[in-house]
N, C-alpha and C positions, 0 to 999 in steps of 0.2 A: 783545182776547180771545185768550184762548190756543185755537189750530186752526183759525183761518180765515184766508184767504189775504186779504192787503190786494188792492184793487180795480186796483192799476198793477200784480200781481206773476200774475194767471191764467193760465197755462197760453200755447198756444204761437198763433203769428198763425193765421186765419181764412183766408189766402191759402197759407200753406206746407201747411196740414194736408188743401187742396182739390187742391194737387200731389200730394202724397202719395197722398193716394185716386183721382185719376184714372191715376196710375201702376200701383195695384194691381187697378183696375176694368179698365185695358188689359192686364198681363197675364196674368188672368182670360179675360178675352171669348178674347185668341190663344190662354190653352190649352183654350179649347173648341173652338174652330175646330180647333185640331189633331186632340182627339180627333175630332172629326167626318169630317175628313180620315183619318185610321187607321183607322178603322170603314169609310168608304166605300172607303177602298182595299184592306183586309181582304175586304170585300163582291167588287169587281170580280175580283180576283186571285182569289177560289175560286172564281168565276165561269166565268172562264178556263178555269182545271185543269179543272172538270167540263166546259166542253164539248169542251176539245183530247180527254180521257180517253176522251168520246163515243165524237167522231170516229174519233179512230184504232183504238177495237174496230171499229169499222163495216168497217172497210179490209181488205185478201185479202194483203196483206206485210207487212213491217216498213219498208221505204223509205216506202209511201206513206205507212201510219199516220205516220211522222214527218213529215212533210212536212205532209202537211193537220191534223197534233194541229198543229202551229205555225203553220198559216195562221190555224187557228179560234181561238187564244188570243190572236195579236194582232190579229185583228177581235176579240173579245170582248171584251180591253181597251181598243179605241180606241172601241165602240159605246158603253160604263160610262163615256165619259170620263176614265179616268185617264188620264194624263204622264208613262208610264216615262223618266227619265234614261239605264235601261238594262232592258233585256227579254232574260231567261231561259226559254228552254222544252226539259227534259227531256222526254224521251218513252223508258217503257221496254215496249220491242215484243217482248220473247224470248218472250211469252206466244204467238207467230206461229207458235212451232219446236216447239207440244205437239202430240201428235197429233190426230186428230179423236177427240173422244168425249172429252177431257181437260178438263176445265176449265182454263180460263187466262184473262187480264187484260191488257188495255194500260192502265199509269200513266203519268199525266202529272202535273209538277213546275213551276209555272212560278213565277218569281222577277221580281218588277218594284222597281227601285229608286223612292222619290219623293221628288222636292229641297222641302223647307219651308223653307229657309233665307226663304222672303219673307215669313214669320212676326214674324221678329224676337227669339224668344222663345231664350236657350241651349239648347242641347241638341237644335234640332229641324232640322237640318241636313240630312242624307240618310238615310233609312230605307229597308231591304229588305222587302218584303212576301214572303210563303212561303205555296204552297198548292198540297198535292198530292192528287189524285184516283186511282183504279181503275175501271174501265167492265170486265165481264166481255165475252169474247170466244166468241161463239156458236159452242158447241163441235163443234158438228155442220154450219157451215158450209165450205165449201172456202176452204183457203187456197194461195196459191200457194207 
């Protein structure tokens, strides 16, 4: 009959097309994991920034604010579990130098790199996370 395939000529083996699909079912599954990963680490890193931001309005200078905006980001990274390769903490304190009765802000910037290279999947190598915050700085408190 003219359009149907003789019975020795169907289509491709039962074992090559089970490779195939378990190759695209795995790197399916790695890139959910990835995204789950970027979500979760998106999550901890703004986590971060708002509580170093806290902090450092809380504080009466600019030294301390920096010091404890960076203590409280990387506790707050390591509490969330992530695994910076490399940990970034901005802190901008000039909001210290307004006078009382001025409205001002300490920001805090903090940058965490995270290695997926254990993925497997191209492209998922080392990413930078970004997330910055502002805590207003109670204007009417004494600063030194």
């Amino acid at each position: 009959m003219i359009g149907t395939i003789p019975d020795g000529e169907r289509g491709g083996s039962p074992s090559v097309e089970a490779a195939v699909l378990t190759v695209v079912i795995g790197l399916l599954i790695a890139l959910a994991i990835a995204g789950g990963r970027l979500v979760s680490a998106e999550s901890a890193v703004a986590h971060a920034a708002r509580s170093a931001a806290r902090v450092a309005s809380l504080q009466r200078d600019p030294a301390s604010a920096t010091a404890e905006a960076r203590r409280a980001a990387e506790l707050g990274l390591s509490e969330q579990g992530l695994h910076c390769t490399q940990t970034d903490v901005e802190v901008n304190a000039a909001g210290f130098s307004a006078p009382l009765g001025t409205p001002s802000s300490a920001e805090a910037t903090v940058r965490c790199s995270v290695d997926w290279s254990d993925l497997g999947v191209p492209g998922t190598g080392t990413r930078t996370v970004v997330s910055s915050f502002s805590s207003p700085i109670d204007r009417w408190r004494e600063r030194s």
